[in-house]
C-alpha positions in Angstrom: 0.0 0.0 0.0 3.1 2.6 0.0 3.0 4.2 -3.5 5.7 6.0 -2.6 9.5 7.0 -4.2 12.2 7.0 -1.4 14.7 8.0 -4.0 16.0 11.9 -2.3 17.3 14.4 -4.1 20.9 14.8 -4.6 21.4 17.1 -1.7 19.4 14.2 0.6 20.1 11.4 2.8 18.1 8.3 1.9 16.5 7.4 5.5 14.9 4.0 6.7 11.8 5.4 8.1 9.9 2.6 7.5 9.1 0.6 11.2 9.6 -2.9 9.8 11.0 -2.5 6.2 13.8 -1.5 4.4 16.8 -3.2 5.7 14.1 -5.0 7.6 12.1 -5.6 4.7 12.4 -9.4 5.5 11.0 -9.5 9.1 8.3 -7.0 7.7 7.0 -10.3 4.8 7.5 -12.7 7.9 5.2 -10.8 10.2 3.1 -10.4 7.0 2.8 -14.3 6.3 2.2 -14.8 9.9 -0.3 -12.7 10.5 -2.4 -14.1 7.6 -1.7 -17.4 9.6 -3.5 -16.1 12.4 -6.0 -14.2 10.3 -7.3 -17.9 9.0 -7.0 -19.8 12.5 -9.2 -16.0 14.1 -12.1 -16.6 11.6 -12.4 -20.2 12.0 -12.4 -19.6 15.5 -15.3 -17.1 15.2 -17.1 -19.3 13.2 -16.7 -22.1 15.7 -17.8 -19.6 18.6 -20.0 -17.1 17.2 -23.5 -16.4 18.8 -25.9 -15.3 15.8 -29.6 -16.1 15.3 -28.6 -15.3 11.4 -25.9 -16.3 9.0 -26.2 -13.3 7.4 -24.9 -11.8 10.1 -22.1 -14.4 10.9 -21.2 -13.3 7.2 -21.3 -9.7 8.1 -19.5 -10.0 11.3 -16.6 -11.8 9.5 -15.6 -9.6 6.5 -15.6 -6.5 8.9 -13.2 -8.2 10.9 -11.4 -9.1 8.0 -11.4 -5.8 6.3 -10.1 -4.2 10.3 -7.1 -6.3 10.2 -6.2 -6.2 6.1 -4.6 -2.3 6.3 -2.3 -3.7 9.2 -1.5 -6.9 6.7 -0.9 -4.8 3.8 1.1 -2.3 6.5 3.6 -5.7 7.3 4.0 -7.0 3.8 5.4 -2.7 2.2 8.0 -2.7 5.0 5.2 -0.5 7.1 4.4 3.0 6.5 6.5 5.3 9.5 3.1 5.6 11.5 0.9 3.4 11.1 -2.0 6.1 11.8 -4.6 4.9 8.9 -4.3 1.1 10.3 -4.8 1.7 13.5 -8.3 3.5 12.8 -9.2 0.6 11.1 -8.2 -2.2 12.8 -10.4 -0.3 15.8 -13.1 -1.1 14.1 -13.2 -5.1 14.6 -13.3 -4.6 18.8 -16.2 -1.6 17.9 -18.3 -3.3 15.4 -17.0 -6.8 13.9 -16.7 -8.6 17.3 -20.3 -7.1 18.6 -22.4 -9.0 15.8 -20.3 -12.2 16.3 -20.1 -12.5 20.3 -22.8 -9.8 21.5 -25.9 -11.6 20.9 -27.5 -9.8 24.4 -26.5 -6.3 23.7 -27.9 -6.7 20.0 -31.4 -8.2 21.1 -33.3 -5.3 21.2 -32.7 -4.6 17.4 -34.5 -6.1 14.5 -32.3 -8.6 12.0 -32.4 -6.2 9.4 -31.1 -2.9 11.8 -28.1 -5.2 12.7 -27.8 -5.9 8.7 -28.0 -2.2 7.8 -25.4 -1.0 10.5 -22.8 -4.2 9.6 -23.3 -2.7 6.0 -22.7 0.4 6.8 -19.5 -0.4 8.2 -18.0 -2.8 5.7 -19.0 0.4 3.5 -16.5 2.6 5.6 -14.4 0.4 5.9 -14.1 -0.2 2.0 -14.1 3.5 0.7 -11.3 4.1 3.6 -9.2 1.0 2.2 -9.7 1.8 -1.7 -9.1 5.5 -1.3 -6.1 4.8 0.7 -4.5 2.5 -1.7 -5.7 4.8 -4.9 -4.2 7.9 -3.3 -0.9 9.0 -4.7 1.7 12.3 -3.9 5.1 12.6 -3.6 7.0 13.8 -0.5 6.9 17.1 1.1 10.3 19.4 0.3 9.5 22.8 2.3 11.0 23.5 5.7 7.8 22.3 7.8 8.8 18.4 6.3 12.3 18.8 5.9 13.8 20.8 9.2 14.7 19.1 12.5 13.9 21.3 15.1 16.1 19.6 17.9 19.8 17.9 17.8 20.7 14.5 18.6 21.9 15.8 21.6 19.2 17.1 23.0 17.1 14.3 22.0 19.1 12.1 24.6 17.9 14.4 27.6 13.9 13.7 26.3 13.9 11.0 28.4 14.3 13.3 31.3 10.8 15.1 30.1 9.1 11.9 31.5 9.7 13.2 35.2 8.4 16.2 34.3 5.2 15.3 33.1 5.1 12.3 35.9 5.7 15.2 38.6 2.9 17.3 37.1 0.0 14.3 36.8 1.1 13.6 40.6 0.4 16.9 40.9 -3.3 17.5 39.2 -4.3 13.9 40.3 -3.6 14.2 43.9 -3.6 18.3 44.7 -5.6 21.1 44.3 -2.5 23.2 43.7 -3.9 24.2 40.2 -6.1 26.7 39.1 -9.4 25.3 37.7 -9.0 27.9 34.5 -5.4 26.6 34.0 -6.2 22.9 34.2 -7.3 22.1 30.8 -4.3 24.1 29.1 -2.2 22.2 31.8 -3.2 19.3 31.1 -3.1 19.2 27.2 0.5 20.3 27.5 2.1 17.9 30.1 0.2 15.2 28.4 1.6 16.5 24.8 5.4 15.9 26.6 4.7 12.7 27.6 3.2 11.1 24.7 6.5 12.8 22.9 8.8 11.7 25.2 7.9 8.1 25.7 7.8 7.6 22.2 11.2 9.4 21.5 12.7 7.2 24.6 10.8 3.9 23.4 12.1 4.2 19.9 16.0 4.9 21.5 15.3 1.9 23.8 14.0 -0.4 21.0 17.2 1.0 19.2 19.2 -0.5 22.1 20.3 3.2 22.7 19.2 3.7 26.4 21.7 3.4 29.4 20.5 1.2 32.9 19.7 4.4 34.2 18.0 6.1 31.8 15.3 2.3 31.6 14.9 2.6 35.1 13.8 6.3 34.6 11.6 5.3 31.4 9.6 2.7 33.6 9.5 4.3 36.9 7.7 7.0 34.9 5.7 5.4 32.2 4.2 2.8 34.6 3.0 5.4 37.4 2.0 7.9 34.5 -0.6 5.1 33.5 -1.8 4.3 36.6 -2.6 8.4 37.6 -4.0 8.8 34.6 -6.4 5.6 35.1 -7.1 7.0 38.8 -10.6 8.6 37.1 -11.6 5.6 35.7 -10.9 6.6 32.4 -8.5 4.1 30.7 -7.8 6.0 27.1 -4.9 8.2 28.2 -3.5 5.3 29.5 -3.9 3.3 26.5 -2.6 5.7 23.9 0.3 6.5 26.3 0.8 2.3 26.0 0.5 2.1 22.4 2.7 5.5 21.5 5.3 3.4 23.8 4.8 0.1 21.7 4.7 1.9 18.6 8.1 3.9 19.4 9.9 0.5 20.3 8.7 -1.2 17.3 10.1 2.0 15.2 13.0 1.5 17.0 13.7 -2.0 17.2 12.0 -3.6 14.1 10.3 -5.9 16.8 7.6 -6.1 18.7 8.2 -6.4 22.7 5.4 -9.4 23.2 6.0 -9.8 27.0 4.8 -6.2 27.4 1.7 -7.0 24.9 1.1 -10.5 26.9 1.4 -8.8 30.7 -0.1 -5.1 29.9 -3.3 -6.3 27.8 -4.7 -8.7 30.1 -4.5 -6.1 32.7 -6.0 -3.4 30.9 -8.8 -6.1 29.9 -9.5 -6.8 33.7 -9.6 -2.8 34.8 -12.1 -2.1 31.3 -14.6 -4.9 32.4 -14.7 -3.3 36.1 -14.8 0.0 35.5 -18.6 0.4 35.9 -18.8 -0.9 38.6 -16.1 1.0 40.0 -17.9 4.7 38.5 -21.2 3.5 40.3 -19.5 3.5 43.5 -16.6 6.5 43.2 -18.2 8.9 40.7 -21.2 9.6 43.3 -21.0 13.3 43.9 -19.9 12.3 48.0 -17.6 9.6 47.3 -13.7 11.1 47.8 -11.2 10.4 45.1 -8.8 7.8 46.1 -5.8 10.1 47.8 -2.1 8.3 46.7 -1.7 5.7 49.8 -5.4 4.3 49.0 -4.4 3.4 45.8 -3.2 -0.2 46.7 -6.9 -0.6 48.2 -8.4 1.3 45.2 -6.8 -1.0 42.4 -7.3 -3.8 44.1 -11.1 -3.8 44.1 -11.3 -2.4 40.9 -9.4 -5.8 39.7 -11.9 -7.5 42.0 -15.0 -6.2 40.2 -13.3 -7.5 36.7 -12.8 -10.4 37.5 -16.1 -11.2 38.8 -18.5 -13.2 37.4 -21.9 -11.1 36.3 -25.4 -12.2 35.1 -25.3 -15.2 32.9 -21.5 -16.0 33.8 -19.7 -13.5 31.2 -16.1 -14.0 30.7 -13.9 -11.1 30.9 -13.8 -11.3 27.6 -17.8 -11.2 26.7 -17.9 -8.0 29.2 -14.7 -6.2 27.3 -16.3 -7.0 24.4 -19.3 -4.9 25.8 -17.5 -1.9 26.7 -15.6 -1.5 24.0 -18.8 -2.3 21.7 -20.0 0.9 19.0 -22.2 -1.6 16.9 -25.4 -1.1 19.6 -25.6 2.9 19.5 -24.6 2.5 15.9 -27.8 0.2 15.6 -29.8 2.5 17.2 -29.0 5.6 15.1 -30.1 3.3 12.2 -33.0 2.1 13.7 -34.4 5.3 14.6 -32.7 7.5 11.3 -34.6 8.8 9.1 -38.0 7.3 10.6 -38.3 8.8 13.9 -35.5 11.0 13.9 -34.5 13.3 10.8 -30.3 13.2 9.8 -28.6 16.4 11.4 -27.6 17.3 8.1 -24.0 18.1 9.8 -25.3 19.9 12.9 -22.5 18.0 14.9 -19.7 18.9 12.1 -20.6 22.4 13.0 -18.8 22.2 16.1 -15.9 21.3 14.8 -14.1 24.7 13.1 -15.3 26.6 16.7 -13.2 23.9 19.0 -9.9 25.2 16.9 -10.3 28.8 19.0 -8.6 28.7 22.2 -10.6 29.1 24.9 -8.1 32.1 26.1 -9.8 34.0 23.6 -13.3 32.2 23.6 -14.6 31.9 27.3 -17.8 31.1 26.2 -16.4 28.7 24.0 -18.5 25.4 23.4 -17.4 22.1 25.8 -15.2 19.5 23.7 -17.9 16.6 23.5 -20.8 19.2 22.8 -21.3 17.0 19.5 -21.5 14.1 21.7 -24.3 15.8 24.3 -26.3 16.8 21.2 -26.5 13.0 19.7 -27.5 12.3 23.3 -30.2 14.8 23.8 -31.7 14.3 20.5 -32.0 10.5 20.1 -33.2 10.9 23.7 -30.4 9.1 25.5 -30.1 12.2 28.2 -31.2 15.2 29.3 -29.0 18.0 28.9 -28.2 18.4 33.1 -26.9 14.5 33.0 -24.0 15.5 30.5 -22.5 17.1 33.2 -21.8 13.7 34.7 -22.1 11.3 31.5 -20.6 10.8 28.7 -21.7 8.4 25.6 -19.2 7.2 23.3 -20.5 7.2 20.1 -17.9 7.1 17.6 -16.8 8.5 14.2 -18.6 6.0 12.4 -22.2 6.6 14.1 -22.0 10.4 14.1 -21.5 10.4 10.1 -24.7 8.3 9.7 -26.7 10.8 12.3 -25.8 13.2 10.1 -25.9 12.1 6.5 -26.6 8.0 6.4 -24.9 5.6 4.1 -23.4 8.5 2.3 -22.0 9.9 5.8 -20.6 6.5 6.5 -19.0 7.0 2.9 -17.4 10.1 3.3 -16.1 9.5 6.3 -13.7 6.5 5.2 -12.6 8.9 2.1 -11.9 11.5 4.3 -9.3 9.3 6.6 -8.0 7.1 3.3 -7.1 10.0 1.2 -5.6 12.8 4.2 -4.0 10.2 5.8 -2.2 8.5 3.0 -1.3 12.3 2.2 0.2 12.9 5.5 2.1 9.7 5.1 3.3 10.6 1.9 4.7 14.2 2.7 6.4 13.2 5.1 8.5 10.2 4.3 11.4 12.1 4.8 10.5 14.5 7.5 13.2 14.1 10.3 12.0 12.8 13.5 11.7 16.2 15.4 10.0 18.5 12.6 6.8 19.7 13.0 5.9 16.7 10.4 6.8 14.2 12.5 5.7 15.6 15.9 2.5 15.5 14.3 2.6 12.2 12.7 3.2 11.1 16.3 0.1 12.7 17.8 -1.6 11.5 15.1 -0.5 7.8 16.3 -1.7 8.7 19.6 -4.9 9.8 18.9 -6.0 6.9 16.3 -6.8 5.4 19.9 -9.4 7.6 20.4 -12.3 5.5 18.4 -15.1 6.3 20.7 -14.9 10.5 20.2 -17.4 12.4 17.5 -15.3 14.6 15.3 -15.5 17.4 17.7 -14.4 16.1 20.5 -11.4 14.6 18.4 -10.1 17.7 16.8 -10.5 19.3 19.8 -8.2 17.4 22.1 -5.7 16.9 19.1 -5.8 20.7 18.5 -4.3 21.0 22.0 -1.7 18.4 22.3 -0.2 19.9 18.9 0.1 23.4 20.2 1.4 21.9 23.5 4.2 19.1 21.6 5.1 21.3 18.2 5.9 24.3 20.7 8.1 22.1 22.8 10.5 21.9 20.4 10.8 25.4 19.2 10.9 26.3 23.4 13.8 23.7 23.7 16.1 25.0 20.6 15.4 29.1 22.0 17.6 27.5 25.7 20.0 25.1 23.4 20.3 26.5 19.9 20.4 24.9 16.6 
């Protein structure tokens, strides 16, 4: 799927960018082969194990898991793109939708045969307008100082792993103190976490290049691991998890591997804590219920691991109730079922939000919430009232809001919009150094592919803020050190 000439100019440096190819090229057909291995011995294992009242639907469920994991495939067998941005959105969608109409027989119930038909449909029709504009999109490398010019040395690269206590001291800080000013918080907080999604995957990569001292690993973990768990302290896991796969990501840049005893130990975990974590909110996001201060956190985790692992109605596995929270299919069913019949499309009412979250709030006080996309889904399909979006949140993803708005053809445009600009970010910046604003932002953009569950709003919004925060790092850090 890489169209792309790495042939420079003559004044240029042909660079490996590529995470598994080029020299690696060979490891990048192996994981390739293998993966299509495990793709065939995956769907015979759904087949075996799938819970659907029609085979229609077994069909359905099937090809949209198939058509999640063929960008990654495709990713493997070209050497891999440097980011790997456009796969991960896609590869989302098999935990959001594919896996819900194979294994989620209970949460579909309440929807017709043909409502689950129409939404896997709309889906595979994503899913196939993403993949065919992708692959049909071609450009050639960017050339003007914004792809070409590194904004930091080598040398001061090395001391980024340093940055990590920094944003660790400041997450202690917010989490645990009111030291900060409530109309400082947000900017805060979409700074420090800008530094550490760049610093952990600038120190991953150097430790998956075998670059990092004793010293500066100990430093990496003793920062990474608490970072994860402060950020999880609100029972919100999705910091956590991009900060995890920016730091898996930046090894396997790195290293040309991937580090599967971190995969094996850090997934099951996060599988536990995501099937407990309502539980958990019914009990610690009452309005006089105290967060957990820093030496109850021993206590605190170790209920919230409790409530995972138990059992629940009809003896779910973890797996069943992961699959449950991490499920988009059911409000993506709903949309469907009551679009255009009960409920007219917005006709972009939420996409309207969008261009007003890119004014900073410094200059906006007035300034819309981030998810005010997300409370007017809610509101209108009746799924709120406007004073419980002060406490709730629904996720209901990229996917859903395109069809609330425009239908199929939302569904449509949507996978055009993500296969053709990001195949055109990939492309401009094949040669972009590490540490130009290209890369930065290819990095965010890594980071934020996580963020599945977010209307287009909300997305932009907290993007917006993290590239202000991470691309003025940078030009901050060569104003002390120089060129």
């Amino acid at each position: 799927m890489e169209y792309v000439s790495r042939t420079p100019l003559p004044d240029e440096t042909a660079m490996d960018y590529a995470m598994l190819g080029g020299a690696h090229a060979e490891r990048g057909r192996r994981l390739f082969a293998t993966g299509l291995v495990l793709l065939g011995v995956i769907l015979l294992y759904l087949v075996y194990t799938a819970q659907v009242d029609d085979i229609l639907h077994l069909g359905l469920g099937l090809i949209m898991f198939t058509l999640s994991v063929l960008p990654s495939l495709l990713w493997a067998r070209a050497g891999g793109s440097r980011f790997p941005v456009f796969e991960t959105i896609l590869i989302l969608c098999a935990s959001a939708y594919a896996m819900p109409v194979l294994n989620a027989r209970e949460q579909l119930a309440g929807y017709s045969p043909d409502v689950i038909t129409k939404a896997s449909l709309t889906v595979i029709l994503y899913q196939l307008s993403a993949i065919l504009t992708y692959v049909g999109t071609r450009g050639v490398p960017g050339r003007t100082p914004f792809w070409r010019e590194s904004l930091i040395t080598n040398r001061v690269e090395k001391l980024m792993v340093y940055g990590l206590l920094l944003s660790s001291t400041y997450i202690w800080i917010s989490t645990f103190t009111t030291w900060i000013p409530g109309d400082l918080e947000s900017i805060l907080r979409a700074i420090f976490y800008g530094v550490s999604i760049l610093c952990t995957f600038v120190s991953s990569q150097r430790w998956g290049r075998g670059e990092l001292t004793q010293t500066e690993k100990a430093v990496v973990l003793c920062t990474v691991i608490p970072q994860m768990i402060m950020m999880s302290v609100g029972l919100i896991l999705i910091s956590s998890i991009s900060l995890l796969g920016i730091a898996l990501l930046g090894y396997l840049c790195g290293g040309k591997r991937i580090p599967w005893l971190v995969v094996i130990i850090t997934f099951p975990v996060l599988a536990v804590l995501h099937t407990g974590k309502t539980r958990m909110r019914e009990i610690y996001w009452q309005a006089d219920v105290p967060a957990p201060t820093l030496t109850q956190l021993p206590a605190y985790y170790a209920e919230w691991i409790d409530f995972g692992l138990q059992p629940t109605s009809g003896d779910k596995t973890i797996g069943h109730k992961m699959l449950e929270r991490t499920s988009l299919m059911h409000l993506l069913c709903l949309i469907i079922d009551y679009t255009p019949g009960r409920q007219d499309y917005l006709y972009g009412k939420t996409y309207a939000y969008v261009l007003p979250q890119l004014i900073p709030r410094f200059f906006w006080h007035d300034k819309p919430r981030s998810h005010v996309a997300t409370y007017a889904l809610a509101i209108y399909y009746g799924l709120q009232r406007e004073e419980d979006t002060a406490t709730t949140t629904i996720a209901f993803g990229l996917v859903t809001e395109a069809y609330a708005n425009f239908g199929l053809f939302g569904a449509l445009m949507l996978g055009v919009f993500w296969g053709f600009w990001l195949k055109k970010l990939q492309i401009w910046s094949t040669f972009s150094p590490m540490f130009s604003f290209a890369g930065l932002l290819m990095v965010l953009l890594t980071a934020w592919a996580f963020n599945a569950e977010l209307t287009l709003a909300a997305w932009v919004s907290s993007l917006q803020q993290a590239v202000i925060a991470v691309l003025g790092l940078p030009l901050l850090i060569r104003s002390f050190f120089g060129n």
